[in-house]
N, C-alpha and C positions, 0 to 999 in steps of 0.2 A: 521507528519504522518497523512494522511486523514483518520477518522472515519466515511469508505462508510458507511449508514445505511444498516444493513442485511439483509433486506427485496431486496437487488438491488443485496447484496453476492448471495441470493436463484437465482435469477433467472439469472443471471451469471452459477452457478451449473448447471443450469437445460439444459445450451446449450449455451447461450448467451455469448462466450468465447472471444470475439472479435466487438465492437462494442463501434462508436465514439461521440455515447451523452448517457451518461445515463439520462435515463425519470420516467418519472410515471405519472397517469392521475390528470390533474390539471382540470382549464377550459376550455374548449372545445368552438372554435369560428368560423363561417364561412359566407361567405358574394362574392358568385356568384365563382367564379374562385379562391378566397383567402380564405384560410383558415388556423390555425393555435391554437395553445392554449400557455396558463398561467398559470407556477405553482410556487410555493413557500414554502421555508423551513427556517427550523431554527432548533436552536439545543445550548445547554447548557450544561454546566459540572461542577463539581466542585470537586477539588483532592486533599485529604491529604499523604503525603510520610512524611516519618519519616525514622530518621538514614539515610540520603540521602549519597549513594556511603559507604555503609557499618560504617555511622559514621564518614567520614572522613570529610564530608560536601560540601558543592558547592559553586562554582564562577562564579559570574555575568560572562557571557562571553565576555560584551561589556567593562565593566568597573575593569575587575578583583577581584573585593568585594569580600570577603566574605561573602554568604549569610546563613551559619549555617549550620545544619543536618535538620532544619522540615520547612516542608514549607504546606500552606495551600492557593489556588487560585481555581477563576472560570473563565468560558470562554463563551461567547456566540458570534453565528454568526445570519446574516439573509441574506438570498438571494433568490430574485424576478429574473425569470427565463420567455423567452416569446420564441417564435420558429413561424415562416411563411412559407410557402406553398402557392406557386403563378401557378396553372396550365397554362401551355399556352399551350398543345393537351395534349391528355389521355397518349402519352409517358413522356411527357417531363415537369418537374415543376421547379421553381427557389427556391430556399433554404435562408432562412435568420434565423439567430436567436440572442441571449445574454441575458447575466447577471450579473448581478454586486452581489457579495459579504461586506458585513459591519460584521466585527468583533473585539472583544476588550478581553484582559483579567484583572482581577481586582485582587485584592490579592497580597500573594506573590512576586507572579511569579513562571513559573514552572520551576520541581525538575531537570532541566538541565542544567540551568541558561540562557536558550533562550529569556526567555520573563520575562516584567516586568510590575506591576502594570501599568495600564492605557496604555498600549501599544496594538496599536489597527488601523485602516485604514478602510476606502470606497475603493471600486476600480473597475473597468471592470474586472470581471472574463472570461465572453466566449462574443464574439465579432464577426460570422462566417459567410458567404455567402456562395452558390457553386449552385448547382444544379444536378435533377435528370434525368436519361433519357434512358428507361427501366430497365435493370441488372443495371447498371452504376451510382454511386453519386459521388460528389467531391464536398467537402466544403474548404473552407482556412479563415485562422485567428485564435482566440484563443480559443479554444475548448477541449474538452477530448478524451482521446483512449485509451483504453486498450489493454493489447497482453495475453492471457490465464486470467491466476489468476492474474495478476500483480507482479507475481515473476520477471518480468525483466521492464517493461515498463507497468505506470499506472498515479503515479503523478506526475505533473511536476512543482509544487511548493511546495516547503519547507516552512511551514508557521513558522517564527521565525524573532526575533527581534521586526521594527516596523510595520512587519504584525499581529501580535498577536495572537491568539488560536494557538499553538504552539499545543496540544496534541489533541484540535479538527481536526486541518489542515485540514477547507472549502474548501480553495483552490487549486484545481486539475489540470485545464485548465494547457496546454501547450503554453506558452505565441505566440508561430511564429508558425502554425502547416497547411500542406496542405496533406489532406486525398481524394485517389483517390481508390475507393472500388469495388466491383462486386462480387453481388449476385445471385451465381449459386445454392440456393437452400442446396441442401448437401454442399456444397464446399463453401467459402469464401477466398475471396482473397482482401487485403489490399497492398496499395503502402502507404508510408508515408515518411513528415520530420516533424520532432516535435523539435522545441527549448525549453527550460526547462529555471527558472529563476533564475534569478544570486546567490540567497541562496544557489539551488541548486549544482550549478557549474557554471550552462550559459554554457551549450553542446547543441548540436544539434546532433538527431540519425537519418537517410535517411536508410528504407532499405524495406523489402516487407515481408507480413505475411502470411500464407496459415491455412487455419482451415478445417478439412474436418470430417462430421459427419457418421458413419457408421452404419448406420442401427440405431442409438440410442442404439447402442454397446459400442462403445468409441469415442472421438472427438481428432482424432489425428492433431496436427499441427507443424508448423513447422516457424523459423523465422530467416533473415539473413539483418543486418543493420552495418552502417559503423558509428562510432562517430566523430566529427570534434568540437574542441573544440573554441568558441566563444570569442572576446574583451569585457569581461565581467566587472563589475563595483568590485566584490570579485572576487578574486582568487579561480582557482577550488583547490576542496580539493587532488585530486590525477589528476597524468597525464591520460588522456583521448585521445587526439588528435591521427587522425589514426585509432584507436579500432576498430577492424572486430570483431563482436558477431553474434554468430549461435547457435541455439536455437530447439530443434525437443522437443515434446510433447506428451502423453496421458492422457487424461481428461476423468473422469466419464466414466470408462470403470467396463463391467456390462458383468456377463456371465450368459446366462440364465436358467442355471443348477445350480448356489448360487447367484439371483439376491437379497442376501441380503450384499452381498459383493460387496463394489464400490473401485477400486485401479486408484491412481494417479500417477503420475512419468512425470519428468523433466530434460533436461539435455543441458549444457549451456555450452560455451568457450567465452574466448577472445584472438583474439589473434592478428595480423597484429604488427605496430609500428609507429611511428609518431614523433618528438623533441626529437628524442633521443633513446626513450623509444619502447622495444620491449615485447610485452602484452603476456601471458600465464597462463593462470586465468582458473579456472572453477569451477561450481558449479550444485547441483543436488541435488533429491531427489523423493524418494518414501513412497507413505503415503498407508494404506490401515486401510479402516469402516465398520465396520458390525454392521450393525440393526437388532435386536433381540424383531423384531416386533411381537413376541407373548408374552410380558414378560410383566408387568406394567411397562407403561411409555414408551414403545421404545425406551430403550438403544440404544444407539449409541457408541461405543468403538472403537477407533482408535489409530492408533502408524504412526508416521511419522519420519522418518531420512532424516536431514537436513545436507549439505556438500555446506561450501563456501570457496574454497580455502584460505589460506594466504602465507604469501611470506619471507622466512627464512633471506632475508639477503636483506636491504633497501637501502644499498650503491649501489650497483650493477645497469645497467642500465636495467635491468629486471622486470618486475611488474607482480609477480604472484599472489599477493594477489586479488580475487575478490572485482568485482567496481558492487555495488549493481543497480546505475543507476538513474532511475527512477520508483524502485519497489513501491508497494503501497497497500494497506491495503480494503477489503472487510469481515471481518470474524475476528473471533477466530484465535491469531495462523497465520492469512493468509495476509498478510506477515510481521505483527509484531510481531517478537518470544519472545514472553513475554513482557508484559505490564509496567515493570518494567526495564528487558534487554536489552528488542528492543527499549525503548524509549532513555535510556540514558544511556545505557554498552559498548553496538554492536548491530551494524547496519548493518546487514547480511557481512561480509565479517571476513575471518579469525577464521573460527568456525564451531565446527560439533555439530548438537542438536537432542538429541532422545527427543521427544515427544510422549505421552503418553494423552488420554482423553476420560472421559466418557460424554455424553450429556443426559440427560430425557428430556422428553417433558410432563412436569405433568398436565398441560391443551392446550389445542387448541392455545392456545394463552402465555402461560406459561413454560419458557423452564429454566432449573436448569442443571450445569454445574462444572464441573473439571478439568484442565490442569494442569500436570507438566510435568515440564524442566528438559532437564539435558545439561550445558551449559560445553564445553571442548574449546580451543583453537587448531585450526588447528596448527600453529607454533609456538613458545615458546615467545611471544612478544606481547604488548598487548600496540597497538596506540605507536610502537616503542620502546616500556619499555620493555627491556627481562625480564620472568619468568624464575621459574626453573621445573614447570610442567606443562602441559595445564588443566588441569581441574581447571572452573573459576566459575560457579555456578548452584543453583539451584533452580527455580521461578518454583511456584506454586499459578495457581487461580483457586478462586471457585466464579463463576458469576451466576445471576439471569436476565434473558432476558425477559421483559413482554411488550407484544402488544396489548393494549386494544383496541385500532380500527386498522385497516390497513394503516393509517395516524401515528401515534401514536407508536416511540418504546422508549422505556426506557430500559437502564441496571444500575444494581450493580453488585459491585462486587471488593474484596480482593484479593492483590496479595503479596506475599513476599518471598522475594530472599535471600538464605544462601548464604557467600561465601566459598569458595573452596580453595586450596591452591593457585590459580594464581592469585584471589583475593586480598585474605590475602595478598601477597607478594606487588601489586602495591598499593593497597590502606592504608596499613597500621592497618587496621581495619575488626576486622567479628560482629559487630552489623547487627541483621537482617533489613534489607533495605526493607521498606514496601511502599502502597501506596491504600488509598480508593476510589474508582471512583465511580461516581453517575456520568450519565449524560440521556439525554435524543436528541431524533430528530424529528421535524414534518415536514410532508411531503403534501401539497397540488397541 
């Protein structure tokens, strides 16, 4: 799961709901009709989980070992980034960019059993050409796109095995991807096919996205793609092929009678059918914040209810349980529901989560934090294991966010997960299942 730095979540929030490179200012180059910039990041972590899977411990995934209940690893990446801009008249410019990605983790391995000491790779991250030519861009090759938050469509690499940083997850790019966009200003409109890589599933999604800003009211959008699933080198993990997903939206919506109140909401299906398999899935949710921007520290208090279908009965040629996708991570919470859960429980599908969270911002630069979970199982079954009730746990963090330049973000931060009864029952064990995170990202 990619850890976007939150400096790129802010400005996402602020409008930016839809858009196919993330930036930020590097070096700045130019040279008569070319022009272009250079920038460069890197980013570090290192994470202790204890009582891993409540106690019950974890296995290599490649090798089946037993690796214990504690595990202790770090993770770093680095990646040099460059982009060009070739005018040839004031409408019309030619487009080139890329990046390569190098990451490795050390230690353990992480608390999932994805990665292992020294497991690491170089590689082409984004690779894109296209051109511009007034409203109109199109680029093609391996590059990034998001659709809203990245509740449905964001990464398209699964960093695990002998990719490495497994819980940094650098890599985002969508390995085969052609973006055909137009910029109306208020309105945004996206055509796209994005192939995803083989960890992932190895799917490809064709479909078209619309974002349209009202007034700086709300950014209502809307999204409809078809999945078709690829001769991939792994096996997908669910049937995919076929998949019709439809997708409507409201974003950062603001009434200016309690412009201290910002409400969110999302609401998703799948459905169509493909090799058999006829899709009936959905998922949704409503979040709402209020800033209590006369208090010390501008509280931020919010509650969000999360809904991902699951699927009662896995004989059947039915798939109602939600296929998360290509979801992906910008935030707190957005869309890894719990740092603990979301990394290695449930991975949005089969589960309904009240969240609940306070934010302070005790300096400029300085931001201190709360989240808790409350994890339920949609259907009584958990990765095919029936329970006998759904309530399966409850993750709570408390993080320290600090930005000492605008380059520059570091977090801490403690998380740890009670189980529940649906727990208890698959894993055998209610040891609280914890995990320390230090990591940091720099951004040139």
């Amino acid at each position: 799961m990619c850890r976007t730095p939150r400096n790129a979540g802010v400005l996402l929030a602020l409008g930016l709901v839809s858009v196919s490179q993330f930036t930020w200012a590097g070096y700045k180059f130019e040279d008569g009709d070319l022009s272009g910039e250079f920038s460069f990041s890197a980013g570090g972590s290192t994470v202790t989980a204890r009582n891993i899977n409540f106690g019950a411990g974890v296995k290599d995934l490649r090798s089946g070992k037993d690796r214990g209940t504690k595990t202790t690893w770090q993770e770093i990446y680095v990646k040099p980034k460059v982009a060009f801009d070739y005018k040839l008249n004031p409408d019309l410019s030619l487009l080139a960019g890329g990046s390569v990605v190098a990451a490795s983790t050390f230690g353990d391995g992480d608390a999932g059993g994805n990665t292992r000491s020294s497991d690491g790779s170089a590689s082409v991250e984004e690779a894109y050409a296209g051109f511009r030519a007034g409203n109109w861009k199109f680029t093609a090759g391996r590059q990034d796109y998001m659709i809203g938050t990245g509740f449905i469509v964001m990464d398209g690499n699964l960093d695990t095995f002998g990719d490495g940083a497994y819980w940094l997850g650098p890599r985002t790019a969508f390995r085969d991807a052609a973006l055909l966009a137009w910029d109306g200003g208020a309105a945004q409109v996206q055509a796209f096919s994005l192939a995803t890589d083989d960890h992932l599933g190895d799917f490809r999604m064709n479909g078209v996205n619309l974002d349209y800003d009202v007034g700086g009211a709300v950014v209502l959008g809307a999204t409809a793609m078809k999945v078709d699933a690829l001769e991939g080198h792994t096996p997908a993990r669910a049937a995919r092929d076929g998949m019709q997903v439809y997708n409507v939206r409201a974003l950062k919506a603001v009434h200016p009678a309690l412009p201290a109140l910002e409400l969110n909401g999302e609401y998703a299906v799948q459905r169509g059918n493909g090799d058999g398999v006829d899709y009936d899935a959905n998922a949704w949710y409503a979040e709402a914040d209020y800033t209590f921007d006369m208090l010390p520290f501008a509280p931020v208090l919010g509650y969000r209810y999360t809904h991902f279908s699951g699927d009662s009965d896995l004989t059947d040629n039915r798939q109602k349980a939600w296929d998360p996708l290509s979801k992906g991570f910008i935030d707190w919470g957005t869309w890894l529901l719990g740092d603990v859960v979301g990394n290695y429980l449930l991975f949005n599908t089969n589960q309904n989560v009240h969240q609940f969270s306070i934010k302070n911002h005790l300096t400029e630069n300085l931001t201190f934090g709360v989240i808790h979970y409350q994890f339920s199982l949609d259907e009584k079954s958990y990765q095919g294991t029936p329970v006998d009730k759904r309530r399966f746990a409850d993750e709570t963090a408390v993080y320290l966010d600090w930005t000492p330049t605008p380059r520059l973000y570091t977090s801490l931060s403690y998380n740890w997960v009670n189980a529940k009864s649906a727990a208890k029952q698959v894993f055998g064990d209610d040891e609280r299942f914890s995990a320390l995170e230090l990591y940091f990202t720099y951004r040139y």
